[in-house]
Every structure is written in C-alpha cells, then in structure tokens.
VOSESE-274254 format. One record per residue: residue in three letters; y, x, z of N, C-alpha, C in turn. Coordinates in steps of 0.2 Angstrom, whole numbers, padded with zeros to 4 digits, always signed. Layout:
ALAYXZYXZYXZ/...
***
This chain:
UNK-0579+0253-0058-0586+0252-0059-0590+0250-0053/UNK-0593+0245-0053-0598+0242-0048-0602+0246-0044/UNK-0605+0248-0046-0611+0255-0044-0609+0260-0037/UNK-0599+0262-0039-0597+0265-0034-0595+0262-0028/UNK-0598+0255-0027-0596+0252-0021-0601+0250-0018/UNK-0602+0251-0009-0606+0250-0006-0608+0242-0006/UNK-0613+0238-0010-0612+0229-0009-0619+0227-0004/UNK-0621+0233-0002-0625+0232+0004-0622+0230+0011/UNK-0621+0224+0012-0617+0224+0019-0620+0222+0024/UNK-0622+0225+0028-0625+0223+0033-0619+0220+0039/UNK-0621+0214+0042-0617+0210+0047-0617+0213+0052/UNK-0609+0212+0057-0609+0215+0063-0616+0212+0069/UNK-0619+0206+0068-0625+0203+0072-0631+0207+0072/UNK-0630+0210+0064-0636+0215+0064-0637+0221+0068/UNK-0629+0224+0068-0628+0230+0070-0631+0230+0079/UNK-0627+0224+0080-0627+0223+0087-0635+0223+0089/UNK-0641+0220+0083-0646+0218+0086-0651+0225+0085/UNK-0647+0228+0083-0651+0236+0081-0649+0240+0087/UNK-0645+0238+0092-0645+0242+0098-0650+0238+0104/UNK-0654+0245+0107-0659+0242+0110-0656+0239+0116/UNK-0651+0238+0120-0648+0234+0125-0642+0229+0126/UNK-0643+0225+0120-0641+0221+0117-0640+0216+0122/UNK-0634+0213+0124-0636+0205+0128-0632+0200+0124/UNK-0634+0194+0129-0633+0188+0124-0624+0187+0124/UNK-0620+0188+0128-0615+0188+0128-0609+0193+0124/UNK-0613+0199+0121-0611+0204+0116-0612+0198+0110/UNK-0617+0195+0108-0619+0193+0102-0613+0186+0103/UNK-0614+0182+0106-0608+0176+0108-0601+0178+0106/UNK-0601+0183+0107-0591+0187+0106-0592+0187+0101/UNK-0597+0187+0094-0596+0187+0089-0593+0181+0084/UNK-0587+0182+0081-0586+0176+0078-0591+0172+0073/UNK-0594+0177+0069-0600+0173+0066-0605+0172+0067/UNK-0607+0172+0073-0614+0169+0076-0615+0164+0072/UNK-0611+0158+0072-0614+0150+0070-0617+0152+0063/UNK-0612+0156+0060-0613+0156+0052-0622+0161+0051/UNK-0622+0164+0055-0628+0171+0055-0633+0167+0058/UNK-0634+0161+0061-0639+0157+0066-0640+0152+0057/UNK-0636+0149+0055-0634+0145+0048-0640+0146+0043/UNK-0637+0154+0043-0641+0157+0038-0648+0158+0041/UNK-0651+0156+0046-0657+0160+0048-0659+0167+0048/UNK-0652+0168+0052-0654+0176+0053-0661+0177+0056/UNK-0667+0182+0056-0672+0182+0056-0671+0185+0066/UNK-0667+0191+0063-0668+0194+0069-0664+0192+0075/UNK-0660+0189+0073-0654+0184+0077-0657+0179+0081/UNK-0661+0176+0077-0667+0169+0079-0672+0172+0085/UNK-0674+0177+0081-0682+0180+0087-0679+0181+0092/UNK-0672+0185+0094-0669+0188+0097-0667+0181+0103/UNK-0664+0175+0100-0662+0170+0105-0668+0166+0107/UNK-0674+0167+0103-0680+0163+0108-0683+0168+0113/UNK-0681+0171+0115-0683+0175+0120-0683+0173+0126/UNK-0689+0172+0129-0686+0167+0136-0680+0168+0140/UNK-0680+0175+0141-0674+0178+0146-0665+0174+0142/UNK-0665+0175+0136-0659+0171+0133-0662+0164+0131/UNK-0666+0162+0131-0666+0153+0130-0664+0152+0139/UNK-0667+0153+0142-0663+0153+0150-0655+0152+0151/UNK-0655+0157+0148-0645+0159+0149-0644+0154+0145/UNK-0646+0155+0139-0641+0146+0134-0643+0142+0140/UNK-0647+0139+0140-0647+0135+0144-0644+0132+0151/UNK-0643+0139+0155-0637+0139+0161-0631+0139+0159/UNK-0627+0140+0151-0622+0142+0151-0620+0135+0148/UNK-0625+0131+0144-0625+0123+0143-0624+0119+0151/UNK-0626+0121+0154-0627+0114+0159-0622+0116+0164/UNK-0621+0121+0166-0617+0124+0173-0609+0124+0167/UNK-0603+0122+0174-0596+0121+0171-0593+0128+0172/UNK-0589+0130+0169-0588+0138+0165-0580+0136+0172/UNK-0579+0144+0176-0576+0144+0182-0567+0141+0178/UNK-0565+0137+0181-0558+0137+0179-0553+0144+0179/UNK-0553+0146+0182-0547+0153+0182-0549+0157+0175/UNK-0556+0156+0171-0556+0160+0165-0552+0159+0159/UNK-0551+0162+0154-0548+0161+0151-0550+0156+0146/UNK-0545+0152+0143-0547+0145+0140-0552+0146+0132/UNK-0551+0153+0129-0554+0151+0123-0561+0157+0124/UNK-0562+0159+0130-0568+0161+0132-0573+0157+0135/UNK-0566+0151+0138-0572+0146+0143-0575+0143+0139/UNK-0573+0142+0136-0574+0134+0129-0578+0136+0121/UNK-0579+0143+0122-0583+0146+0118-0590+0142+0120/
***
C-alpha cells in the first residue's frame, strides 16, 4: 500500500540549507547541486546570491585550485 510509505522526500541540499551555518563549500560536496540549481531550487538560489557566496564562486572561478589537492576535489 502506497500511503505507508514516506513519498515526501526532502533533498540532502535542503537539509543542509535548513541549518543556520551553512557554507558554500558544505553545499559544493554535494553531488546534486547541479541537479537542485536545474531544478530551481528556491532556497538553493536565494542562498547562492548572497553577496558573501557570489564572492567565493567567483574567487574559486578565477584563482587556480592549489596543485597538492586532491584531483576530484580540485576539479570539482
């Protein structure tokens, strides 16, 4: 029966965006960012135009990620 299953599924981005000290590189670690951005996540969006993270994308766009990091975190 349908009814006994929870189909309310709230996304790990959500959960993340529901704690008050939240930063942008918590939300990055997430695999489906891109998909959660996609969708227009509402609170995902408010959350990345915020000056202080429009800033950080922005630095983490332009400035080259340190070589000794590990390669599928530099290239994230």
């Amino acid at each position: 029966m349908f009814w006994k299953f929870d189909l309310n599924t709230t996304s790990h981005v959500d959960k993340l965006l529901d704690k008050e000290d939240v930063t942008l590189h918590e939300l990055m670690d997430e695999d489906d960012i891109l998909q959660e951005c996609k969708a227009q996540n509402r609170k995902l969006l408010d959350f990345l135009c915020q000056q202080q993270c429009m800033e950080q994308l922005v630095t983490l766009i332009t400035h080259e990620p340190p070589v000794d990091m590990d390669e599928k975190v530099r290239f994230k």
